[in-house]
C-alpha positions as CSV (number, residue, x, y, z in Angstrom):
1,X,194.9,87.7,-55.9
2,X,195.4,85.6,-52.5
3,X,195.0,82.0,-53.1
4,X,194.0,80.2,-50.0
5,X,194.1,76.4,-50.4
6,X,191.9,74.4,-47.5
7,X,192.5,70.5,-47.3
8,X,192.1,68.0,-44.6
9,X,190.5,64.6,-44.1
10,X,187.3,62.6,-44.9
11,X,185.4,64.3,-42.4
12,X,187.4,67.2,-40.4
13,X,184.6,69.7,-42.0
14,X,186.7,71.4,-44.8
15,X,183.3,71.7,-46.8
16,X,181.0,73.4,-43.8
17,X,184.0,75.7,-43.5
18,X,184.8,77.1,-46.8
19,X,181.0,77.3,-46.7
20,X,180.9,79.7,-43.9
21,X,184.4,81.6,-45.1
22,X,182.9,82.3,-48.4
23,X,179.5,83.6,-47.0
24,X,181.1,86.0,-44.6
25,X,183.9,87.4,-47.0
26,X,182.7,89.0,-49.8
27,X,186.2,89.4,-51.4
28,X,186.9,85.6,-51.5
29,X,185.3,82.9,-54.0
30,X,185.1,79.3,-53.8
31,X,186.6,77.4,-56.6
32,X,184.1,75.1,-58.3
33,X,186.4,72.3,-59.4
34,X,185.7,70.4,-62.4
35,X,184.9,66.6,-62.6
36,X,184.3,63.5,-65.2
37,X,182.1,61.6,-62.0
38,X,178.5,61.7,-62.1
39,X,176.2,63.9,-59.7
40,X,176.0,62.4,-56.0
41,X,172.2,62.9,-54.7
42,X,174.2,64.7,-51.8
43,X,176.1,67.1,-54.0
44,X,175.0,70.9,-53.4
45,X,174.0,72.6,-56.4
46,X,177.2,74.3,-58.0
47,X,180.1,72.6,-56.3
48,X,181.1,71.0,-59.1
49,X,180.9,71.6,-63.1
50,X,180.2,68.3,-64.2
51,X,182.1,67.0,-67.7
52,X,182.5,64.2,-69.7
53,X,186.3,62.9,-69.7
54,X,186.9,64.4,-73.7
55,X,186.0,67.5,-71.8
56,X,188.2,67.6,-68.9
57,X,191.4,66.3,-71.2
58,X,191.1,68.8,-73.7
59,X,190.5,71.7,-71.1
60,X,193.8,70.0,-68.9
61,X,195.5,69.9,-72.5
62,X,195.1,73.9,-73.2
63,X,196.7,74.7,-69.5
64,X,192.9,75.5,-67.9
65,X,193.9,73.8,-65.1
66,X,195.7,75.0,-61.6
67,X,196.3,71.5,-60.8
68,X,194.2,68.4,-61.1
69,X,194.2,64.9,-60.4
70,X,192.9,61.2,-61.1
71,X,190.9,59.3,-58.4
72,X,189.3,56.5,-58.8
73,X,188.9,56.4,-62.1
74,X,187.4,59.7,-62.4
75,X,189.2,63.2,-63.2
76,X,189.0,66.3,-60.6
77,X,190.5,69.4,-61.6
78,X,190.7,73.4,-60.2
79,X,189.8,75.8,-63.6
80,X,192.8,78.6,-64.1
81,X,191.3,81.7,-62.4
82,X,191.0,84.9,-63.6
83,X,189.0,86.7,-60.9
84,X,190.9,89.7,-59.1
85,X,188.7,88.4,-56.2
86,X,190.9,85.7,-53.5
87,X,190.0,82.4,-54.4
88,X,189.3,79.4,-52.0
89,X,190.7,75.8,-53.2
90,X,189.1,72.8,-50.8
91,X,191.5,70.5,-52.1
92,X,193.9,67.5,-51.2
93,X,196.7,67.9,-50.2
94,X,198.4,66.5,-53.5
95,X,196.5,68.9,-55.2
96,X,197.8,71.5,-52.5
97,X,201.5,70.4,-53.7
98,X,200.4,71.0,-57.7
99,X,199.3,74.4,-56.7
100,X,202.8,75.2,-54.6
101,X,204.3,74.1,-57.8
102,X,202.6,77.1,-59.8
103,X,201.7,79.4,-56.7
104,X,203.9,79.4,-54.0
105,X,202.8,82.0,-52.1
106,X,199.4,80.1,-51.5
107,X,198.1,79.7,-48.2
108,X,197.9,75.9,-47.4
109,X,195.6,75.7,-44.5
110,X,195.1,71.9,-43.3
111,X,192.2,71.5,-41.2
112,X,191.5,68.4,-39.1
113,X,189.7,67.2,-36.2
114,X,191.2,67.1,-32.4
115,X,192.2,63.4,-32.3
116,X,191.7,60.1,-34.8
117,X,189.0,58.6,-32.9
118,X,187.0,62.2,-33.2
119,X,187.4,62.1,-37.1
120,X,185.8,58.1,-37.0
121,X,183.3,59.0,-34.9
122,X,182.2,62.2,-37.2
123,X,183.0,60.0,-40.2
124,X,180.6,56.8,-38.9
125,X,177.9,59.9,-38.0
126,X,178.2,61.0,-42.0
127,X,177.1,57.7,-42.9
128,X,180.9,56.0,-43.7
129,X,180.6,52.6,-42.9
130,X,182.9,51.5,-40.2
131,X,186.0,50.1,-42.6
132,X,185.6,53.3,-44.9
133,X,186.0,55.2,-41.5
134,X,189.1,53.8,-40.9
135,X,190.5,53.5,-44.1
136,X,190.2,57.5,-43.9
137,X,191.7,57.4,-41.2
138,X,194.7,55.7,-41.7
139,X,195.0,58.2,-45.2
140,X,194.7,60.9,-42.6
141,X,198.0,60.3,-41.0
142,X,199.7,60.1,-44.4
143,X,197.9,63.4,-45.4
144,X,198.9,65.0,-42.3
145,X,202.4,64.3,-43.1
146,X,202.8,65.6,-46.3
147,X,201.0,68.6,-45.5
148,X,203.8,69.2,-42.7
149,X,206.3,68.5,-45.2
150,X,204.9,71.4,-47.6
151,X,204.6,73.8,-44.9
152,X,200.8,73.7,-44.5
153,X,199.1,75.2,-41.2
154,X,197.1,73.0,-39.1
155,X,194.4,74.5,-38.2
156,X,192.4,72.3,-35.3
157,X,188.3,72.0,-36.1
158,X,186.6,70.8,-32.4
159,X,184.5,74.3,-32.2
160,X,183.1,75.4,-35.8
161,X,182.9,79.2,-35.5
162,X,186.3,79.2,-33.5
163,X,187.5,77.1,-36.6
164,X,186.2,79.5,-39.3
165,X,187.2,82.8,-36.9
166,X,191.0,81.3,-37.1
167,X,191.0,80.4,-40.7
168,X,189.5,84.4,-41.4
169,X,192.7,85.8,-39.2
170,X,195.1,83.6,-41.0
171,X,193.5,85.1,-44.4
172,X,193.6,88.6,-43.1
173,X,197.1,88.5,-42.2
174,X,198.3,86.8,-45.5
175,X,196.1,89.7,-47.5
176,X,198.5,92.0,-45.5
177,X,201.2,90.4,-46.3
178,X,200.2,91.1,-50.1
């Protein structure tokens, strides 16, 4: 099974992608990550399998867990797989370093958009309010950074089906690889 871990900043379109991958490859699945947070009004249906903390712990406690991590106050964790199917993680990228711990032969994809001022202006046209959208840009450059140190790709998003038509080569060449 090909693991294929996609991470990236606030607002460089991870989720639109892995949307798109998964809908046109019908050998790869999208990891529904687990979480103690409570339903968003804009969360699709099935993203996430919603828990209560006691829930999450003891599943983390068995080993159910591929990685998983605490932010803000809430737990987020990607379920142990046992699909023969290739799985798709939209992750962060210190969740990307768990899974490299346990899976080295992932593929760490890091998408993000052409320049800073791009990823502000798609973050403000989300909704982010103008000192979230730099906060989250300012984490950007340290996430960029550590996904160079673990050997991510970068994978530019300024043209979406050009974006998802990249990401599908890299896949198809690592499935080669396998």
């Amino acid at each position: 099974m090909l693991l294929v871990v996609l991470s990236g900043p606030g607002g460089a379109g991870k989720g639109t992608i892995a949307r798109a991958l998964v809908e046109g490859d019908a050998a790869l699945d999208l990891s529904r990550s687990w979480t103690t947070r409570g339903r968003r009004a804009d969360d699709i249906e099935g993203a996430y399998v919603f828990v209560t903390r006691e829930e999450f712990e003891e599943h983390r406690e068995a080993g159910g867990f591929l990685e998983w991590n605490e932010f803000l106050g809430e737990l987020y964790g990607t379920p142990v797989s046992n699909s023969d199917r290739d799985l798709l993680l939209e992750i962060d990228v210190a969740g990307g370093h768990q899974v490299l711990e346990h899976r080295p032969d992932a593929v760490c994809l890091f998408v993000d958009a052409p320049d800073d001022e791009e990823l502000r202006r798609r973050l403000l046209a989300r909704g982010d309010s103008i000192s979230r959208a730099d906060q989250r840009a300012e984490e950007a450059i340290r996430e960029r950074a550590e996904a160079d140190r673990l050997g991510y790709v970068r994978v530019v998003n300024d043209d979406l089906q050009a974006t998802v038509s990249e990401i599908q080569s890299l896949i198809e060449a690592a499935r080669r690889q396998v």
